[in-house]
DSSP file (Angstrom, degrees, kcal/mol; ACC not computed):
  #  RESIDUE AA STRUCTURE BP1 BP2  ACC     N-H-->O    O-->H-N    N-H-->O    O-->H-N    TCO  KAPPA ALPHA  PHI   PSI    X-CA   Y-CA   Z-CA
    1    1 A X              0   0    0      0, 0.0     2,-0.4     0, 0.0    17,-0.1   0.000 360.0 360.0 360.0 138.5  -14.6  -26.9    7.6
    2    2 A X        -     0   0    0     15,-0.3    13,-2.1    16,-0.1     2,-0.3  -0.690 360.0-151.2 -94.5 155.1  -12.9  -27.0    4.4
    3    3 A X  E     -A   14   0A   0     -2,-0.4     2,-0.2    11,-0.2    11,-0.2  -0.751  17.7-169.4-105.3 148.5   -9.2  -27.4    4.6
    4    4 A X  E     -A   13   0A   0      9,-1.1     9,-3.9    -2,-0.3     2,-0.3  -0.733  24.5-121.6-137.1-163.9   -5.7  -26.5    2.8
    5    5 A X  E     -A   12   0A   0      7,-0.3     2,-0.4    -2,-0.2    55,-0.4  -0.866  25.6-107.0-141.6 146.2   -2.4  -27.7    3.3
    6    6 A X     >  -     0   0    0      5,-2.1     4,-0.5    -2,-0.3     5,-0.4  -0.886  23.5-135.9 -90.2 137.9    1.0  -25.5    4.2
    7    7 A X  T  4 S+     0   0    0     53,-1.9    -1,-0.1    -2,-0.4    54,-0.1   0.363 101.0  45.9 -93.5 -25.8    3.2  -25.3    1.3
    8    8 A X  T  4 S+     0   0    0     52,-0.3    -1,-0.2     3,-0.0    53,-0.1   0.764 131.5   6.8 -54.1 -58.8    6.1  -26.0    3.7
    9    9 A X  T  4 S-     0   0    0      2,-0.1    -2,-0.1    -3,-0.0    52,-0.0   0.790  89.7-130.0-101.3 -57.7    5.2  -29.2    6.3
   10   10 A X     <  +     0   0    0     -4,-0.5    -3,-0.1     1,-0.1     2,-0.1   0.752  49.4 162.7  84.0  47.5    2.0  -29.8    4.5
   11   11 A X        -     0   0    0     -5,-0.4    -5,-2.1     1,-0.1     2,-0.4  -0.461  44.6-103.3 -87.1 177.4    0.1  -29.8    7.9
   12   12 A X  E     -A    5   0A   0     -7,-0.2     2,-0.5    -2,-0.1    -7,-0.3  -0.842  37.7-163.3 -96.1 133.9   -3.4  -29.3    7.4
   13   13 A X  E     -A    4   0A   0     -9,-3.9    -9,-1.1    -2,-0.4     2,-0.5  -0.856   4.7-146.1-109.5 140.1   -4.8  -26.3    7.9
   14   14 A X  E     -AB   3  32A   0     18,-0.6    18,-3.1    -2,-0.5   -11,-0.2  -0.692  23.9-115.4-111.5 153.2   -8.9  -24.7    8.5
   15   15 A X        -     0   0    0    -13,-2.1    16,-0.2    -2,-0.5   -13,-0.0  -0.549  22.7-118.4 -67.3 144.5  -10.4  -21.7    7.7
   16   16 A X  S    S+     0   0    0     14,-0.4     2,-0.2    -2,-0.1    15,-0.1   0.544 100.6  15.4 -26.5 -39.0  -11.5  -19.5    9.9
   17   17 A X  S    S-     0   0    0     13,-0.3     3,-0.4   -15,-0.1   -15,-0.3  -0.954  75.4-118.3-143.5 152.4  -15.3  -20.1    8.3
   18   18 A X  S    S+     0   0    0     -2,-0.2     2,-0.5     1,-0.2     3,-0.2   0.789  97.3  57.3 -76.5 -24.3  -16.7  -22.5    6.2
   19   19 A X     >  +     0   0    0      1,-0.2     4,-1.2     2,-0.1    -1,-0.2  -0.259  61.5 134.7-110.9  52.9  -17.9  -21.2    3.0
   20   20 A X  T >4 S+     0   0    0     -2,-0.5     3,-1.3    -3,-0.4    -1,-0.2   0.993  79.2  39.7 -76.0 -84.9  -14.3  -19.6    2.0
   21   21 A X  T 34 S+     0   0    0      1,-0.2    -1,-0.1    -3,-0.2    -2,-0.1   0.793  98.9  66.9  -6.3 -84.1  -14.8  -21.0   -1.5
   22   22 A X  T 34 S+     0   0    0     -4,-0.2    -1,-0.2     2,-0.0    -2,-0.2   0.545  78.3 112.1 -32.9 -40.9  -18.3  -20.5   -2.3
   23   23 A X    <<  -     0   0    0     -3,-1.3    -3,-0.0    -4,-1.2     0, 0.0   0.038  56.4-154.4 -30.1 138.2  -17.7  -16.5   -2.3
   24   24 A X  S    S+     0   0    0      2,-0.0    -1,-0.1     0, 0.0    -2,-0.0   0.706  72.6  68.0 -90.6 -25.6  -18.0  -14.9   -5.7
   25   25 A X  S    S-     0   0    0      1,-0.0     2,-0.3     2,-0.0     0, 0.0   0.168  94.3 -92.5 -45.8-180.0  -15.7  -12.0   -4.6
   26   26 A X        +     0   0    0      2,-0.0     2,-0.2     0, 0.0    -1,-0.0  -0.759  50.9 167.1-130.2 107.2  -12.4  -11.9   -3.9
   27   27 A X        -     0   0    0     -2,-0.3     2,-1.0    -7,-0.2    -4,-0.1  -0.828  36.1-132.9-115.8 117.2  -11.7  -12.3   -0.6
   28   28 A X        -     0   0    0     -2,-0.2     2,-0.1     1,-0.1    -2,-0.0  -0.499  38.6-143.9 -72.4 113.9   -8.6  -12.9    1.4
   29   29 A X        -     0   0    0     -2,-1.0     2,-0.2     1,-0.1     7,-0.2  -0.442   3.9-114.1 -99.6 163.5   -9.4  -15.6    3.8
   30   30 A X        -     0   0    0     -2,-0.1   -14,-0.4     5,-0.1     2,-0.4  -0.513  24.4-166.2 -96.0 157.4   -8.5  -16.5    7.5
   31   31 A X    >   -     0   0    0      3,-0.2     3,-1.4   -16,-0.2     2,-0.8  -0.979  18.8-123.2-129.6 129.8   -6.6  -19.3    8.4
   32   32 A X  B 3  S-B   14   0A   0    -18,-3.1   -18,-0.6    -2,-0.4     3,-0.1  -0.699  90.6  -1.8 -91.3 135.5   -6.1  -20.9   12.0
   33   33 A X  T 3  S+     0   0    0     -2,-0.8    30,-2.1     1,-0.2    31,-0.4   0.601 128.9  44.9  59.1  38.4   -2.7  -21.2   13.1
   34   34 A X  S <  S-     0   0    0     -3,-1.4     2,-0.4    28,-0.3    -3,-0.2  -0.874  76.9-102.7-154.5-159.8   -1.2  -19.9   10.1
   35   35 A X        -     0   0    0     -2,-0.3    26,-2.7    26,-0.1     2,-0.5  -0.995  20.5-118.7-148.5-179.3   -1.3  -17.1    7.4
   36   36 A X  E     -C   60   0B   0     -2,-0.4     2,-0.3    24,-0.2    24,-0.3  -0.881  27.4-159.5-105.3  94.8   -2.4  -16.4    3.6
   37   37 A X  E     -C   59   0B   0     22,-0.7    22,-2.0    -2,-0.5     2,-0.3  -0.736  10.4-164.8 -87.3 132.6    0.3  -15.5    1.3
   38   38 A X  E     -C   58   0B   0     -2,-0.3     2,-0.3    20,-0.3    20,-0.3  -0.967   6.1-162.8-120.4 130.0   -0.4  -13.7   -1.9
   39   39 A X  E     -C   57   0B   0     18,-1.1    18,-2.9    -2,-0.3     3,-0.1  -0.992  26.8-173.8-103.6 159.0    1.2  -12.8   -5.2
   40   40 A X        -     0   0    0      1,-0.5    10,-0.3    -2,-0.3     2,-0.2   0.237  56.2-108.1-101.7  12.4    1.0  -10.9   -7.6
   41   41 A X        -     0   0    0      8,-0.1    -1,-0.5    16,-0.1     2,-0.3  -0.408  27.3-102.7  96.2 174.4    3.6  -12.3   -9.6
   42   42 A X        -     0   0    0      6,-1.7     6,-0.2    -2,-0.2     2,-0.2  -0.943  14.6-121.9-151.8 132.4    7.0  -11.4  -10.8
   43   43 A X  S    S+     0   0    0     -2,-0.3     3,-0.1     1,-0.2     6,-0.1  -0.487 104.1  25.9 -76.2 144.2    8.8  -10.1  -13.6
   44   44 A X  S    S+     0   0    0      1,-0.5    -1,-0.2    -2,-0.2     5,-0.1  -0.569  94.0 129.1 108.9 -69.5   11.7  -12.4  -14.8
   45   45 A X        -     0   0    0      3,-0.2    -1,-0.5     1,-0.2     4,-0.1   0.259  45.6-164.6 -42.5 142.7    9.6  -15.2  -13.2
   46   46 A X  S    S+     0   0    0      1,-0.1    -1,-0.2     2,-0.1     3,-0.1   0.393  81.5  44.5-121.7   9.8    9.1  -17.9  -15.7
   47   47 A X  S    S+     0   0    0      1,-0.2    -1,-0.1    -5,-0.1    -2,-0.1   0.645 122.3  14.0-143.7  27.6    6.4  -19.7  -14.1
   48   48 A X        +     0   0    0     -6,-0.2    -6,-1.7     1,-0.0    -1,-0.2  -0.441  62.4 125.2-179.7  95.9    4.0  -16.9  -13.0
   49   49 A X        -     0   0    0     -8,-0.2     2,-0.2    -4,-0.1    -8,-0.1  -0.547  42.1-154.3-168.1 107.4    3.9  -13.3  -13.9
   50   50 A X        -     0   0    0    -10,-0.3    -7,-0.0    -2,-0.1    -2,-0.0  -0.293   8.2-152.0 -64.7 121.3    0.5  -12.7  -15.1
   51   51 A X  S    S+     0   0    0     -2,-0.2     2,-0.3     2,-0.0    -1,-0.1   0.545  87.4  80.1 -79.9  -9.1    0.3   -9.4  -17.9
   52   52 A X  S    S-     0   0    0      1,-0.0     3,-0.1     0, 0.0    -2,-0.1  -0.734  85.4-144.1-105.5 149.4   -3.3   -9.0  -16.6
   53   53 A X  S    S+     0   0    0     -2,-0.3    -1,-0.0     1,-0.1    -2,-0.0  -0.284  90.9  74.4-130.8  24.0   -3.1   -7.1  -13.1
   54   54 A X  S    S+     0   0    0    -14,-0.1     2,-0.2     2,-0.0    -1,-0.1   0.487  76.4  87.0-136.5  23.0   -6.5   -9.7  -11.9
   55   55 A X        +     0   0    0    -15,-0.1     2,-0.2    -3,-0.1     0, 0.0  -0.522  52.9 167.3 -74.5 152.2   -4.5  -13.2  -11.4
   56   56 A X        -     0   0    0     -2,-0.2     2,-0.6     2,-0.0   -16,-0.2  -0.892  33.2-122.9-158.4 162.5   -2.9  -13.9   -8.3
   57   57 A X  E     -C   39   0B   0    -18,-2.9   -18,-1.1    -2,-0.2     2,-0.4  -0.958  25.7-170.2-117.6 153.5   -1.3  -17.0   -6.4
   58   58 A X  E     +C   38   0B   0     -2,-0.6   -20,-0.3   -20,-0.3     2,-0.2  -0.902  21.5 134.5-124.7  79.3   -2.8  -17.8   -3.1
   59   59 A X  E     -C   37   0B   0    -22,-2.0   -22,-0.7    -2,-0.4     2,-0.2  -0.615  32.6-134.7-110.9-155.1   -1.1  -20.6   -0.5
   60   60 A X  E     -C   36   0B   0    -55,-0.4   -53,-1.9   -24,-0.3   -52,-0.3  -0.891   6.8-143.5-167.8 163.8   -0.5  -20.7    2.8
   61   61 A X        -     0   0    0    -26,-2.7     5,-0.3    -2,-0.2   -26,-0.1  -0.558  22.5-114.5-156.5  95.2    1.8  -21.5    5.6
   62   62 A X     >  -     0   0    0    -28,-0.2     4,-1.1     3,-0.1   -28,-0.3   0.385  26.6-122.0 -12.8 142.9    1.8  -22.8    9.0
   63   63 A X  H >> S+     0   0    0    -30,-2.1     3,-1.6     2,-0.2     4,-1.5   0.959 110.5  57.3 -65.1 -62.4    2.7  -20.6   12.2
   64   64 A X  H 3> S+     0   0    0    -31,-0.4     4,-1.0     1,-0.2    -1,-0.2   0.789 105.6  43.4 -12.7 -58.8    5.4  -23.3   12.7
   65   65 A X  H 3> S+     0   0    0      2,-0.2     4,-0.6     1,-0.2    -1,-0.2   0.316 105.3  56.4-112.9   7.7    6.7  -23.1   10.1
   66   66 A X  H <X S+     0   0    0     -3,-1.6     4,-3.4    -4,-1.1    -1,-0.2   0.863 112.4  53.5 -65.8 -64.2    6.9  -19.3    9.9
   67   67 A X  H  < S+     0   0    0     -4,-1.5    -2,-0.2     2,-0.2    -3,-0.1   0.859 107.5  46.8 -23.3 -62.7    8.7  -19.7   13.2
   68   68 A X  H  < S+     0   0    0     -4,-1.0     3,-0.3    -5,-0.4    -1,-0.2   0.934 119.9  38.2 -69.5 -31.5   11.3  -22.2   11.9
   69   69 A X  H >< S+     0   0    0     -4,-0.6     3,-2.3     1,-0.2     2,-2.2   0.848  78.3 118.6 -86.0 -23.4   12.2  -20.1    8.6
   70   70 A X  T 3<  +     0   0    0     -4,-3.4    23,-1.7     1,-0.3    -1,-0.2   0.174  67.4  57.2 -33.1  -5.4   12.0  -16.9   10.3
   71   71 A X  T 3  S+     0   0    0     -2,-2.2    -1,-0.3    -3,-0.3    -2,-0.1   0.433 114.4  46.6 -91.1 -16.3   15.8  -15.9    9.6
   72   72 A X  S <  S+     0   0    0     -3,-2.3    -2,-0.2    19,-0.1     2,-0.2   0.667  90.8  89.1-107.9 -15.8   14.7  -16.5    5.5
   73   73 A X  S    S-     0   0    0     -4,-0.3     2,-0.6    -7,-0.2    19,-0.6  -0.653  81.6-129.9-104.8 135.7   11.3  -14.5    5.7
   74   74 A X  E     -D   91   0C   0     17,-0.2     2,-0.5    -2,-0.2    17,-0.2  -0.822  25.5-155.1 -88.9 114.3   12.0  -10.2    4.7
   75   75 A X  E     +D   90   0C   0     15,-5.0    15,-2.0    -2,-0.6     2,-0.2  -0.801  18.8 177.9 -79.3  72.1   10.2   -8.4    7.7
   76   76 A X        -     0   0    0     -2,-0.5     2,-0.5    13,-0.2    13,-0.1  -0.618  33.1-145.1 -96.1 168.8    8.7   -4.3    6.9
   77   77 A X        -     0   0    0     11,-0.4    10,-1.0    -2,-0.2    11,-0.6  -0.985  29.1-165.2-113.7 102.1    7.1   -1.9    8.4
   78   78 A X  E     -E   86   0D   0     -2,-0.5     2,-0.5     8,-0.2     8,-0.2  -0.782   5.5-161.3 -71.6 112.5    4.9    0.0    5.7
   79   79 A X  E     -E   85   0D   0      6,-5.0     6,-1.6    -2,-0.4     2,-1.0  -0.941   5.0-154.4-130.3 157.9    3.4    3.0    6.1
   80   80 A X  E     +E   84   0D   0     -2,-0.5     4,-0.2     4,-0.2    -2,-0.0  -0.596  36.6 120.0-104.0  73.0    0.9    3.8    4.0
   81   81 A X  S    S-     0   0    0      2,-2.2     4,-0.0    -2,-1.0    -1,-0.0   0.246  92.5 -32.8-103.3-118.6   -0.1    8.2    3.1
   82   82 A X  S    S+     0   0    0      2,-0.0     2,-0.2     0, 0.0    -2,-0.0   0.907 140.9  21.9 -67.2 -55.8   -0.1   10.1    0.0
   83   83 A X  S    S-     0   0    0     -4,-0.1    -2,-2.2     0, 0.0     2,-0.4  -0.509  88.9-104.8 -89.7 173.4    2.9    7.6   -0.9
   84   84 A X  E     -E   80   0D   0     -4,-0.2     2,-0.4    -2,-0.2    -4,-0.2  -0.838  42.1-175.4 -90.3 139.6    4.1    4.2    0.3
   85   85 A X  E     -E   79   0D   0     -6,-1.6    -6,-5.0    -2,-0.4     2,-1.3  -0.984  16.6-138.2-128.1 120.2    7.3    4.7    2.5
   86   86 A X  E     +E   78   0D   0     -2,-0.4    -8,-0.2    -8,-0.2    -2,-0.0  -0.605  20.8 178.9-111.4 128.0    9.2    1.9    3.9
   87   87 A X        +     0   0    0     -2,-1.3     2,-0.2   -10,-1.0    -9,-0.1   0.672  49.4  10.3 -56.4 -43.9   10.2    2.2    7.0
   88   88 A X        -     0   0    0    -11,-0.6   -11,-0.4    14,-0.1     2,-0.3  -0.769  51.5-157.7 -94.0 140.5   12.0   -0.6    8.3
   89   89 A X        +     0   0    0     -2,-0.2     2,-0.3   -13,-0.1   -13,-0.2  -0.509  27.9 102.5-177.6 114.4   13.7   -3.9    7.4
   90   90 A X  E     -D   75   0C   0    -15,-2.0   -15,-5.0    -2,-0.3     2,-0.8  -0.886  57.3 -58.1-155.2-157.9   14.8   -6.9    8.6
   91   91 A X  E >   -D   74   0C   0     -2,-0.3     3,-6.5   -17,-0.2     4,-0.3  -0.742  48.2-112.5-103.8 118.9   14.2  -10.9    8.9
   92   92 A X  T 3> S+     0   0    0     -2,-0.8     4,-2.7   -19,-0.6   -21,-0.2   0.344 117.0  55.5  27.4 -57.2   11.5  -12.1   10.3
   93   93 A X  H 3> S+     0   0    0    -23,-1.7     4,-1.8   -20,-0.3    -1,-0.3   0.707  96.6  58.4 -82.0 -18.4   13.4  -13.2   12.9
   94   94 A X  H <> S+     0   0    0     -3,-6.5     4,-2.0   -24,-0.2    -2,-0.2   0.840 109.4  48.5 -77.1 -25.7   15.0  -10.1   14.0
   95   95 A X  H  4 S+     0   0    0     -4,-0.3     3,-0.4     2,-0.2    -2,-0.2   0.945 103.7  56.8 -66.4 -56.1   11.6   -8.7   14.5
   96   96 A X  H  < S+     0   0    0     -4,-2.7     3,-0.2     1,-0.2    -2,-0.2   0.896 111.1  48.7 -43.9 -66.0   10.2  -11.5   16.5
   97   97 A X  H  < S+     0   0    0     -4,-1.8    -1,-0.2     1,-0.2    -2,-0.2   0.400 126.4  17.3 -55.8 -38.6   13.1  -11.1   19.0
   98   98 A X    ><  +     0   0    0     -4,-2.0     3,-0.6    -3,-0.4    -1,-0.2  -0.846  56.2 173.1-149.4 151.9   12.9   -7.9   19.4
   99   99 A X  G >  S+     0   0    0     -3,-0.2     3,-1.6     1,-0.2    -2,-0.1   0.625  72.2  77.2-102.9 -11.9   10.0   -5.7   18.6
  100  100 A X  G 3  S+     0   0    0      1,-0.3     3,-0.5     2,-0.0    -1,-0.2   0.749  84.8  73.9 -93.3  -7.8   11.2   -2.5   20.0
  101  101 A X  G <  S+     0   0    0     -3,-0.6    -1,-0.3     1,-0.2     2,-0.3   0.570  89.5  49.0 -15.0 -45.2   13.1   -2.3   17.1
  102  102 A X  S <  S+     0   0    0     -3,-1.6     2,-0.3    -4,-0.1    -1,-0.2  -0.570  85.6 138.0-100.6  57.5   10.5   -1.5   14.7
  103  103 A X    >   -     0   0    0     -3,-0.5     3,-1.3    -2,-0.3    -3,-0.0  -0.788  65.7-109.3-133.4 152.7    8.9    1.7   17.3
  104  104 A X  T 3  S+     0   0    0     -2,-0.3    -1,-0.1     1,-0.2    -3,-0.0   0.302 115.3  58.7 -60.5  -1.4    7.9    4.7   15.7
  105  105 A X  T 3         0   0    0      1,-0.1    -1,-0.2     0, 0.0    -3,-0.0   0.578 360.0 360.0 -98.9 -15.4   10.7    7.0   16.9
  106  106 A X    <         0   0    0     -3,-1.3    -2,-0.1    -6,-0.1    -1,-0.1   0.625 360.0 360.0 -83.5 360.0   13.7    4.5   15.2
C-alpha cells in the first residue's frame, strides 16, 4: 500500500487502494483513518493561487488530529440546487458535540 503522511502529526497514513498514483485522471482518493483536503488556492495567497482553474493542493490529515483541532476547523452544511446555499456554520467542534444542531428544520 502506498502511504502519505498527515500534515499535522506526520503519522503515516494508507490509501484505501493501492494504485492511487498510477491513475491518469483526477481522482480524489480514500484515506484510512483520516481525510483528503483540497485546494484550489487563494487570492492574496503568496504561495499558491494558481490563475489556471486545473492546479490544486492535495494533503491530508489524520482523524486524530481532526479531533484535537476541532475548535480551529470551520464546519457547513452546503446545500447544493440551482444555487449553492449555505446553511449552517460552526467549528468543527460544535458539530461533533452536537449534531442535532445542523437538522433540516434549524
Amino acid at each position: 500500500m502506498k502511504k502519505v503522511n498527515c500534515l499535522i502529526c506526520n503519522k503515516e497514513l494508507e490509501f484505501d487502494y493501492e494504485d492511487i498514483f498510477e491513475k491518469e485522471s483526477y481522482y480524489i482518493p480514500g484515506i484510512l483513518d483520516g481525510v483528503v483536503c483540497e485546494s484550489l488556492g487563494n487570492y492574496g495567497s503568496s504561495v499558491f493561487d494558481p490563475i489556471d482553474e486545473d492546479e490544486i493542493l492535495q494533503f491530508y490529515i489524520c482523524d486524530e488530529c481532526i479531533v484535537k483541532k476541532a475548535d480551529k476547523i470551520h464546519y457547513f452544511r452546503v446545500y447544493r440546487t440551482s444555487t449553492t446555499h449555505i446553511k449552517k456554520k460552526a467549528t468543527f467542534k460544535e458539530h461533533l458535540s452536537t449534531e442535532s444542531n445542523f437538522s433540516e428544520d434549524a
